[in-house]
C-alpha positions as CSV (number, residue, x, y, z in Angstrom):
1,X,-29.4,8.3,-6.0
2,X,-31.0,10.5,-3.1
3,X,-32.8,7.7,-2.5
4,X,-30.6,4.8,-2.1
5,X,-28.2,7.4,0.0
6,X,-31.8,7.3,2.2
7,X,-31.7,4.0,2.3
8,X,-27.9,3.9,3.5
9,X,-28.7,6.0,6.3
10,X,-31.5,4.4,7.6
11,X,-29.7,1.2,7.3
12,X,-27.1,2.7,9.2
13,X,-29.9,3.8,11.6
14,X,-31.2,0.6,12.8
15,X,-27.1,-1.3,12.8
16,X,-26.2,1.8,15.6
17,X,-29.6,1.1,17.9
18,X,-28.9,-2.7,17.1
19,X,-25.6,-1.5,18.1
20,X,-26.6,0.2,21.4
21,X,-28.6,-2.1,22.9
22,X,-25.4,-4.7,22.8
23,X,-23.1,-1.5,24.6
24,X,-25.3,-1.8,27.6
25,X,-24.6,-5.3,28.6
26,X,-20.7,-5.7,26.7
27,X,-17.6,-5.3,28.3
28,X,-16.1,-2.3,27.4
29,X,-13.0,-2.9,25.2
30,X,-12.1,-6.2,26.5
31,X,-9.3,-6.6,23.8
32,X,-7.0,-4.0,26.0
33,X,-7.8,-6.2,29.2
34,X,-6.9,-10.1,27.3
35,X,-4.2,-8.1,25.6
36,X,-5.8,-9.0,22.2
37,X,-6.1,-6.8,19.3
38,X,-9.7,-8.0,17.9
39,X,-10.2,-6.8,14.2
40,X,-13.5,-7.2,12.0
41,X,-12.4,-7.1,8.3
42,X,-14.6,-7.8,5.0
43,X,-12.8,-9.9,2.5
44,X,-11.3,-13.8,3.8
45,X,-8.2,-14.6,2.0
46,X,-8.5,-17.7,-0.6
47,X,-5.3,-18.5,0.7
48,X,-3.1,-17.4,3.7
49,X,-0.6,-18.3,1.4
50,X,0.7,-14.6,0.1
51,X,1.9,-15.9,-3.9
52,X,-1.5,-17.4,-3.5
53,X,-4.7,-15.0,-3.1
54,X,-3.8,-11.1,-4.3
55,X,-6.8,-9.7,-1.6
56,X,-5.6,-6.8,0.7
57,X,-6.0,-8.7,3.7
58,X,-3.7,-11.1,2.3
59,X,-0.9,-8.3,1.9
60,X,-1.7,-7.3,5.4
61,X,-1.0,-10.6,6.7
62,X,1.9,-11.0,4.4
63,X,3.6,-8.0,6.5
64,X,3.0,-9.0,9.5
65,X,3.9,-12.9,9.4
66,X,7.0,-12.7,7.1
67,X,9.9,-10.9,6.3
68,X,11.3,-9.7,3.1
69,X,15.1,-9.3,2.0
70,X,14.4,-5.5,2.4
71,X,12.2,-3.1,4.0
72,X,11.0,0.1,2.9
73,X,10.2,2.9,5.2
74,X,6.4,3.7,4.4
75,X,7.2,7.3,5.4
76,X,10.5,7.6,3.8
77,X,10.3,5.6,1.0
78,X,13.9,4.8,2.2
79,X,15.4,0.7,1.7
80,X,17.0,-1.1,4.4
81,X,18.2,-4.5,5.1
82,X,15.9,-6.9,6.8
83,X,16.8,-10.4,5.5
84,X,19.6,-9.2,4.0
85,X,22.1,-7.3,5.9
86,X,23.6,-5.5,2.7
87,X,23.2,-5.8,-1.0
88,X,25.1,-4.6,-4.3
89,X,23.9,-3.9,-7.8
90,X,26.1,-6.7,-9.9
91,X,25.1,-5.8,-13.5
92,X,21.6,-4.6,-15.0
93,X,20.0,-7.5,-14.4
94,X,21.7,-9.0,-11.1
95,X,21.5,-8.1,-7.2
96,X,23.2,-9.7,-4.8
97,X,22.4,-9.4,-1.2
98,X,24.2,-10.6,1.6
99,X,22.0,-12.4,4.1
100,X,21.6,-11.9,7.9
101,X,22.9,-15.0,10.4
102,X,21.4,-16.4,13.3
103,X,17.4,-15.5,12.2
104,X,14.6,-18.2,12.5
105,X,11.9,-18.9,11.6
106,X,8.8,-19.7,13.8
107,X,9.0,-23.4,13.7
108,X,12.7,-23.2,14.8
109,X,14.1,-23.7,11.0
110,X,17.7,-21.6,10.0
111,X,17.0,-18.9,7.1
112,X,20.0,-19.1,4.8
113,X,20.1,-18.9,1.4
114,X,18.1,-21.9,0.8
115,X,15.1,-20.5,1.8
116,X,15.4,-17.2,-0.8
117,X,16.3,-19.3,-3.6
118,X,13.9,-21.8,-2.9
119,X,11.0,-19.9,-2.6
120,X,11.6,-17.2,-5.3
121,X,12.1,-19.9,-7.6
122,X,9.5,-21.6,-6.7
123,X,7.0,-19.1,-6.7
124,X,8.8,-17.5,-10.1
125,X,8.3,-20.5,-11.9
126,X,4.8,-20.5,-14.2
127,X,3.7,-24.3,-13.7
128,X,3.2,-23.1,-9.9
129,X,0.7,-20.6,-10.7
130,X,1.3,-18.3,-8.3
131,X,-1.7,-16.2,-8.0
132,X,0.3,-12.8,-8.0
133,X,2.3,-13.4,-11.3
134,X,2.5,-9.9,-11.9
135,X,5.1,-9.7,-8.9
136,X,7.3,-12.4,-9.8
137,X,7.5,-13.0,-14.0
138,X,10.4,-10.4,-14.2
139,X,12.9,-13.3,-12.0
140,X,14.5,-15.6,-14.1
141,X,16.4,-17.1,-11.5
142,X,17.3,-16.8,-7.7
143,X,21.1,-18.2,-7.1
144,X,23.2,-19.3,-4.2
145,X,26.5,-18.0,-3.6
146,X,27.6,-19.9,-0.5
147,X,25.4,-19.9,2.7
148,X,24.5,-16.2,3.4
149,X,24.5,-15.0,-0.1
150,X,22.5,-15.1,-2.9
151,X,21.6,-13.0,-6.4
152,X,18.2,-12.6,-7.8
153,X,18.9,-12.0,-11.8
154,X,16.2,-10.9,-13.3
155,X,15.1,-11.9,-17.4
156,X,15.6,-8.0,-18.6
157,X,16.8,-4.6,-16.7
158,X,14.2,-4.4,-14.3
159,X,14.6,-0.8,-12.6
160,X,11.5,-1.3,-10.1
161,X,13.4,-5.0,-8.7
162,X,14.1,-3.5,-5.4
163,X,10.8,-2.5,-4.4
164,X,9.2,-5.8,-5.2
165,X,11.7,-7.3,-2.8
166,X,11.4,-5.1,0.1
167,X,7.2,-5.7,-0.5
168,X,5.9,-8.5,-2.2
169,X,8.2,-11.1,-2.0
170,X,8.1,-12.9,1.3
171,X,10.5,-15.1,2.4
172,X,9.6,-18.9,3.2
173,X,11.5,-21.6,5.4
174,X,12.5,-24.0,2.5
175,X,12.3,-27.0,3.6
176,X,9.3,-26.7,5.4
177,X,7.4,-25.3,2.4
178,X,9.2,-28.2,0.1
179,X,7.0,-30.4,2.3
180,X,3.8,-28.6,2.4
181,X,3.6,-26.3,-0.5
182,X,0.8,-24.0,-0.8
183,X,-1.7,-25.3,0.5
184,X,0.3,-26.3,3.9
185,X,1.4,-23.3,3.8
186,X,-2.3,-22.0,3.9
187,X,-3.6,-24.8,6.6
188,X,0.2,-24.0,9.1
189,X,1.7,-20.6,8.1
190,X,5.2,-20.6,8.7
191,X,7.3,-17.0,8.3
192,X,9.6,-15.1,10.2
193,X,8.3,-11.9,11.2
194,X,6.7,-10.5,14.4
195,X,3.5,-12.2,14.7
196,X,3.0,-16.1,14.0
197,X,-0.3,-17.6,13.0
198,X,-1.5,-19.7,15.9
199,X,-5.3,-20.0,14.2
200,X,-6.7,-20.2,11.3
201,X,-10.4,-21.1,10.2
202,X,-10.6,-20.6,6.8
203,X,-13.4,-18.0,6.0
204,X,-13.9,-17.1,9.7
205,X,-10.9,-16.1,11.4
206,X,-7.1,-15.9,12.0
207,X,-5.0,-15.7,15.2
208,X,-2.1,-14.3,15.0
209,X,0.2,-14.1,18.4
210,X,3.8,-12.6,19.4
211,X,6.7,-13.9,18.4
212,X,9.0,-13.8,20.9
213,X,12.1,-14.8,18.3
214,X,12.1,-12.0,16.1
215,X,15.3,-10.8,15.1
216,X,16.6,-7.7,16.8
217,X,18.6,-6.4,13.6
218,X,15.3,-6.0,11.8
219,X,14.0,-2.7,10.6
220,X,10.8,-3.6,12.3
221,X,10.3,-3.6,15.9
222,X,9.2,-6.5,18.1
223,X,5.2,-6.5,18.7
224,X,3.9,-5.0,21.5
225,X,0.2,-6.9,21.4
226,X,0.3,-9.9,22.5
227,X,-2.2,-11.3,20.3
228,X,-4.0,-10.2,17.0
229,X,-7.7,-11.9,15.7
230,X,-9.2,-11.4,12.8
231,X,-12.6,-12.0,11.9
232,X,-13.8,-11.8,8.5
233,X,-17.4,-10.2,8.6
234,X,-18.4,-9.6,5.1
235,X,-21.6,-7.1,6.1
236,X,-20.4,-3.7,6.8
237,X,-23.1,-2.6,9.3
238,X,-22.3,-5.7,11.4
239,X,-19.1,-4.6,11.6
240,X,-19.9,-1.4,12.5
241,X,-22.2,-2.8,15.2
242,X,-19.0,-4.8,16.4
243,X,-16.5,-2.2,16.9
244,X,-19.4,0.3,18.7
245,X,-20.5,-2.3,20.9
246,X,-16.4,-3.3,22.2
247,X,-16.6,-6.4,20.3
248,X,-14.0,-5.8,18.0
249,X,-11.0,-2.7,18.2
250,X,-10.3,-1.9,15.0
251,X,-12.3,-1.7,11.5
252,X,-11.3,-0.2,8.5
253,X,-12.9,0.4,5.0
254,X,-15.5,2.4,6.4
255,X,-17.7,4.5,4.5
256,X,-17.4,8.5,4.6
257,X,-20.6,9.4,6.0
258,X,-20.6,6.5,8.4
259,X,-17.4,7.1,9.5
260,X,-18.2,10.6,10.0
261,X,-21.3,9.7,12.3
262,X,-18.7,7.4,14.5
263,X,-17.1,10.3,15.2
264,X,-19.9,11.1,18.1
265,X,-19.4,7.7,19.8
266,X,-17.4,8.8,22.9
267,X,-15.0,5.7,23.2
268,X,-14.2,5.5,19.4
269,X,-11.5,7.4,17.6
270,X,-11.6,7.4,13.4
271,X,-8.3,7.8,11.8
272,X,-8.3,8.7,7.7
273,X,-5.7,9.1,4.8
274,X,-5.3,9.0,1.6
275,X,-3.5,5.9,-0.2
276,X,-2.0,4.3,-3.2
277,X,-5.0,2.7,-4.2
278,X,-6.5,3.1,-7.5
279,X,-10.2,2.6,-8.6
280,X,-11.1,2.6,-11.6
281,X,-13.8,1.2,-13.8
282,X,-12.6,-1.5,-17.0
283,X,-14.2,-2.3,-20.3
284,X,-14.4,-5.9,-21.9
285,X,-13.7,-5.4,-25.5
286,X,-12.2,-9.1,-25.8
287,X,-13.8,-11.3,-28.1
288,X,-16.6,-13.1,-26.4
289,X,-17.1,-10.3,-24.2
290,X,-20.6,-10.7,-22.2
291,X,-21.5,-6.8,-23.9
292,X,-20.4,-6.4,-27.7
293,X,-21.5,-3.0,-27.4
294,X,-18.3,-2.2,-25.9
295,X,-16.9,-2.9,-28.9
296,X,-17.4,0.2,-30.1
297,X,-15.3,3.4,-28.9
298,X,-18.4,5.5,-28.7
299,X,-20.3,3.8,-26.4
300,X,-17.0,3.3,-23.8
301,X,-16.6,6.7,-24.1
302,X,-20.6,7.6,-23.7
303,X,-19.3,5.7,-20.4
304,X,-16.7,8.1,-19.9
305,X,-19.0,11.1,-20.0
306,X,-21.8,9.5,-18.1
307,X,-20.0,9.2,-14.5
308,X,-19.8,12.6,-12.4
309,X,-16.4,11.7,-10.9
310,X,-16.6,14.9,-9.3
311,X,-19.2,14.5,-7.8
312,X,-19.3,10.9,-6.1
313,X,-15.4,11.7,-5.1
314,X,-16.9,15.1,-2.6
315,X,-20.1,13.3,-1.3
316,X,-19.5,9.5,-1.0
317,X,-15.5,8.9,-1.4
318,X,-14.8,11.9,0.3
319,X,-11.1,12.1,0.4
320,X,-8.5,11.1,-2.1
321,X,-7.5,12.4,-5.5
322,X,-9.1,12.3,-9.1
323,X,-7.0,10.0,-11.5
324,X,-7.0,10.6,-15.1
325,X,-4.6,7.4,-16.2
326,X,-4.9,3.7,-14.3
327,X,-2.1,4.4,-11.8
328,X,-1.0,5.5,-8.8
329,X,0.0,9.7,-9.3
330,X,3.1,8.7,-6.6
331,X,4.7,5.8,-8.4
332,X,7.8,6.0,-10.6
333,X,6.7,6.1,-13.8
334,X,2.7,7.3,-13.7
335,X,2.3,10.4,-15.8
336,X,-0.7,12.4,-16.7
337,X,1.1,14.7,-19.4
338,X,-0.8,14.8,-22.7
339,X,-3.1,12.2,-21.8
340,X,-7.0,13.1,-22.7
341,X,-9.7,13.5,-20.0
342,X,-13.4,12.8,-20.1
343,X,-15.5,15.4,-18.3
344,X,-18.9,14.6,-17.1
345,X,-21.5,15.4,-19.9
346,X,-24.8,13.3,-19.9
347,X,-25.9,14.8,-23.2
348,X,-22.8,14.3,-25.4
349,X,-22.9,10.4,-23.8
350,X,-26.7,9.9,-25.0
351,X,-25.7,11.5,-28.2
352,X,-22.4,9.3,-28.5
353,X,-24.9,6.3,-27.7
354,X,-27.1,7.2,-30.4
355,X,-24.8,7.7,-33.1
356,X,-23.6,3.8,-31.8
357,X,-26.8,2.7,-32.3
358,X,-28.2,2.6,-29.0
359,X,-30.5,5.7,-28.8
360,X,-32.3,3.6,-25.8
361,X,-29.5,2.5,-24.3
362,X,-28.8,-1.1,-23.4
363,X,-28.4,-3.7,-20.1
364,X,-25.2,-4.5,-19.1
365,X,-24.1,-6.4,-15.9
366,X,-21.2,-4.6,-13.5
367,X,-19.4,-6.9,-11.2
368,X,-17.9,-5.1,-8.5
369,X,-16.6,-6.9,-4.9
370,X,-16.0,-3.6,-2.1
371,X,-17.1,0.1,-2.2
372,X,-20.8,-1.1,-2.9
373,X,-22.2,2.6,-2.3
374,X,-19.6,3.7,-5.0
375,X,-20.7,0.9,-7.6
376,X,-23.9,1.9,-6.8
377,X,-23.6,5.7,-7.5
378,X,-21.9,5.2,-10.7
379,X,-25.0,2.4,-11.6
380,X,-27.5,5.8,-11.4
381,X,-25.2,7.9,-13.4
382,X,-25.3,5.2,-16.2
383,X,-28.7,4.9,-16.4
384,X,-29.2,8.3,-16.7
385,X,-28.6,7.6,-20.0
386,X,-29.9,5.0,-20.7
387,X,-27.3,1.9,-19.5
388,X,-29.1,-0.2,-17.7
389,X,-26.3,-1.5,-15.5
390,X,-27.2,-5.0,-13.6
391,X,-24.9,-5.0,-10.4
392,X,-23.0,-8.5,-9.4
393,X,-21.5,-7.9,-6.0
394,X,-19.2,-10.7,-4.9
395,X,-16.5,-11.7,-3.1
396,X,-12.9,-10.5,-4.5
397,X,-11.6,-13.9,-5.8
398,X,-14.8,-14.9,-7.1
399,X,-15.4,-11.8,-8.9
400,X,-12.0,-12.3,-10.1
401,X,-12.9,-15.6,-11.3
402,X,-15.8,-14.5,-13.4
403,X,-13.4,-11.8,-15.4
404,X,-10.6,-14.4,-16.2
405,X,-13.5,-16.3,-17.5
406,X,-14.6,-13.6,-19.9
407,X,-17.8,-13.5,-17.8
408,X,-17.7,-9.6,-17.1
409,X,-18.0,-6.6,-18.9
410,X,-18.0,-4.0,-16.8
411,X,-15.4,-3.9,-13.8
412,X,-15.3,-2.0,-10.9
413,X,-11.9,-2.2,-9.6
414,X,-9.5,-1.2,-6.5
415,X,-6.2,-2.0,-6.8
416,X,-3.5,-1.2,-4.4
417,X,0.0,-2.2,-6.4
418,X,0.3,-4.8,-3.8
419,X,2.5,-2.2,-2.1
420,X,5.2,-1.1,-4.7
421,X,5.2,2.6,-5.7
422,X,6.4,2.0,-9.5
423,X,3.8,1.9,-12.1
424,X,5.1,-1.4,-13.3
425,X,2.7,-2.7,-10.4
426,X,-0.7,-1.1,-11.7
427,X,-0.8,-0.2,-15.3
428,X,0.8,-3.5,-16.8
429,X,-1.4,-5.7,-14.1
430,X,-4.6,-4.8,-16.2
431,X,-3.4,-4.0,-19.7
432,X,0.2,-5.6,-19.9
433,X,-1.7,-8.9,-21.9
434,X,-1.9,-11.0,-18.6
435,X,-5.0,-13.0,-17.4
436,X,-7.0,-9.3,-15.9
437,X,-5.9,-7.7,-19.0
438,X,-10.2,-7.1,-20.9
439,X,-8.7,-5.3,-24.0
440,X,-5.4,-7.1,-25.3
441,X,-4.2,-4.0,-27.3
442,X,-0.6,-5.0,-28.6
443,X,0.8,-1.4,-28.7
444,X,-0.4,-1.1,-25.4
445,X,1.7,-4.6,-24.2
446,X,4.7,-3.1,-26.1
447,X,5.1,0.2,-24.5
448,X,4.2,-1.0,-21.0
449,X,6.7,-3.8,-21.5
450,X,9.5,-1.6,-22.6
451,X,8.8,1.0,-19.8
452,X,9.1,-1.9,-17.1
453,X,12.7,-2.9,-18.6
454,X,14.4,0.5,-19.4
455,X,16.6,1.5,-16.5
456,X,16.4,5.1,-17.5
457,X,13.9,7.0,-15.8
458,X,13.0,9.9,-18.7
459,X,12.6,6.9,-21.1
460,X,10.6,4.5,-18.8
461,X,7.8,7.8,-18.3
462,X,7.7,8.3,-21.8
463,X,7.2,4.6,-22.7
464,X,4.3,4.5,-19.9
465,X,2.9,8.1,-21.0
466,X,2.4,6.9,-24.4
467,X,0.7,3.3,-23.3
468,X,-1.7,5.4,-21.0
469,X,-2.7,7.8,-23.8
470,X,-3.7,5.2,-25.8
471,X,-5.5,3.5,-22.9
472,X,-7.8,6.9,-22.4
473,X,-7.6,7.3,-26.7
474,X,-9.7,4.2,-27.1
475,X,-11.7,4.4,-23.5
476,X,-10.6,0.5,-22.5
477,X,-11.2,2.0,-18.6
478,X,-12.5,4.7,-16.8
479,X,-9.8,6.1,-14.3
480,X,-11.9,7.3,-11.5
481,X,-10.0,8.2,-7.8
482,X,-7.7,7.1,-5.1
483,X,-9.4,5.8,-2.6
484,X,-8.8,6.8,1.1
485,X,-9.5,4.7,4.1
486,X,-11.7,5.4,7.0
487,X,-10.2,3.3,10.1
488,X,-12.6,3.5,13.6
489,X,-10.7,2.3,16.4
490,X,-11.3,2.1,20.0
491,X,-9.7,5.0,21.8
492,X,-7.1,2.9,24.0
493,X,-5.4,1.8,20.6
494,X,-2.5,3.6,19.8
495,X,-2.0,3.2,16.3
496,X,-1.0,5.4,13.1
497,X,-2.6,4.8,9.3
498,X,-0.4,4.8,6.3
499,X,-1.0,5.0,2.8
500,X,-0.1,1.8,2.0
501,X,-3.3,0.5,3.5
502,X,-1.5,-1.7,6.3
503,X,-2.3,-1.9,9.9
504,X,1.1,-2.2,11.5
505,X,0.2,-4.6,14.3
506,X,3.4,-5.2,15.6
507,X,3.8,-0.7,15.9
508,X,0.2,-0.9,17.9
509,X,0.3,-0.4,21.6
510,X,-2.6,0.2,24.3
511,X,-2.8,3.8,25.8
């Protein structure tokens, strides 16, 4: 491990003079004088299109380029009305909202009532294979009143509804996206919020500029910026190289002890926090699985006991919380009470592995798509006992690909909750029996499926307590950390982070 950490640094080394010799001859911070916030960011959305690609960056953009029927204050946790102006709990399954007048969308189109049921149904229906499923299988139907007023009635009681549609659920213009679907809606995004795409070059970059008819009633203010580009630069030391040289203004994502180093450069700031993301690492035990040894209890929990969490969370993470169940510690409904812990012990995992069968360990390929230095850390731990893990590093939706496909054993995953803080959003997403779901456990389904439908709260923890003991019982995943972000900015941004992992463009300003 000391060695590859050697390795980092050195790499690091040679990006920063690589880096240095660009500073001499670049502008400094030319984004302040155009008036255009340039970001560098690792993974390129599959599609713009937010029901369509589940990537962070696609969140982000979903924020900034659409609104939803309500927003929740990331500090306050507090709902308010954007689309709609007011709303009313009907019955246990019905919400009404009644919808603001007079807001358009960026290609001049009304929003009305039209557009929420048309997209929610849309995107709610299963033979449109929305990408983000897990956001939108609990609607059964969106209906219209009259003009500005609509109810979203979901299948079964549904307490965590109301945070899904102040986060995830985006509002499109409906005829437009009844003429160009998904992938129209990828090549011309259309939304209402306070930046409009004006670019976009798919795997490259994506301009985003002002909208100068965003609503004043909103929640949100209007953007300050005039423009916002993206570009997606998958190598993180070229992106490091970018935002010490003035190229770009803002990175995120950046390791500790790299961040930590950026600290020095004189016209950098680096901003950190804590978030609601969730990393973790998950077990195939389906039939087929690329490693049968996982099969077996002992060897996922030789697993367990193999990985210093400890460890890797002070020296390379170096922030965030230890997780002992697969969800976020600040959603409704994530509990740690009774639920079993593995602590790091080498010997009792080569002993568990030998009673298995595997007294000289095994191969065993890891897929893993962001944190590399993470993936790479837990890689040494394992073979320290003897698993040989082979490391397939990828992009996100690729990666993803490749474990729908029953192509993966071992996963390293981040997972954010796509914004909601309910545990409906995380646990069920990987063991709730849908497509990312490697172990299929039918008590598991049951009780996570009754938590997300029982409206009372006491009864909704104990239904997702008992589905996460089970989860640690038989070792289908290794709950590792939250994961905090490292953001290095030029000094002349004015910017704040939140633990929801999204840049608030339209809140930026120049100093």
């Amino acid at each position: 491990m000391q060695e590859q950490r050697m390795q980092g640094v050195l790499k690091f080394a040679v990006a920063a003079t690589a880096a240095a010799v660009v500073v001499a001859s670049a502008p400094a911070w030319a984004g302040k004088k155009t008036d255009t916030l340039e970001m560098a960011y690792d993974q390129a959305p599959e599609n713009v299109d937010v029901y369509y690609n589940n990537v962070r960056i696609g969140v982000i953009l979903g924020q900034t380029v659409w609104d939803t029927l309500l927003y929740r204050d990331p500090v306050t946790h507090e709902y308010k009305g954007q689309l709609a102006k007011s709303w009313k709990q009907v019955d246990d399954r019905t919400l009404e909202f009644e919808l603001r007048q007079g807001v358009k969308f960026q290609n001049g189109e009304d929003f009305d009532a039209d557009s929420v049921v048309y997209t929610l149904n849309y995107v709610a229906d299963p033979a449109n294979k929305a990408v983000t499923q897990e956001n939108v299988r609990w609607i059964q139907k969106v209906e219209k009143v009259d003009k500005y007023k609509v109810r979203v009635i979901s299948k079964e009681p549904f307490p965590a509804a109301k945070d899904y549609l102040a986060t995830t659920l985006p509002i499109y213009p409906a005829k437009y996206y009844k003429e160009v679907g998904p992938k129209g809606m990828n090549a011309k995004p259309v939304g209402s919020g306070p930046y409009k795409v004006v670019e976009n070059i798919p795997g490259k970059s994506i301009t985003l500029e002002k909208f100068d008819g965003y609503f004043k009633d909103s929640p949100r203010p209007a953007a300050k910026i005039s423009k916002v580009r993206i570009r997606f630069i998958p190598d993180g030391q070229t992106r490091m190289a970018e935002v010490m040289s003035g190229g770009e203004d803002l990175i995120m994502n950046v390791p500790k002890d790299q961040a930590e180093k950026l600290q020095a450069v004189p016209d950098l700031q680096v901003v950190s926090g804590n978030t609601m993301r969730i990393v973790f690492l998950q077990m195939n035990t389906r039939d087929g699985t690329p490693a049968p040894q996982l099969k077996d209890v002992r060897v996922r929990k030789a697993i367990e006991h193999a990985i210093d969490r400890e460890s890797i969370l002070k020296n390379i993470v170096g922030g965030g919380e230890l997780l002992s169940t697969i969800c976020t510690p600040s959603q409704v409904g994530c509990t740690h009470e009774g639920v079993p812990v593995y602590k790091y012990d080498p010997a009792l995992a080569k002993k568990l592995l030998a009673e298995a069968g595997y007294p000289n360990g095994f191969e065993i390929p890891i897929h893993a798509y962001r944190e590399r230095d993470q993936t790479e850390a837990i890689i040494n731990y394992l073979q320290a006992v003897g698993i040989r893990a082979k490391l397939n590093f990828m992009q996100y939706a690729a990666m993803r690909d490749q474990e729908r496909a029953n192509k993966a054993a071992l996963v390293h995953w981040t997972w954010g909750s796509n914004l909601v803080n309910d545990a409906s959003a995380s646990t069920p997403v990987y063991f709730g029996g849908g497509a990312d779901d490697l172990s299929h456990d039918p008590q598991v389904k049951e009780l996570l499926d009754k938590g997300d439908h029982t409206v009372d709260t006491k009864a909704r923890t104990e239904y997702y307590r008992k589905a996460l003991e089970i989860i640690a019982e038989k070792a289908y995943a290794v709950p590792l950390w939250t994961l905090p972000v490292y953001y290095v900015a030029s000094k002349d941004l004015k910017f704040r982070a939140y633990s929801d992992e999204v840049p608030r463009f339209w809140e930026m300003s120049w100093k």
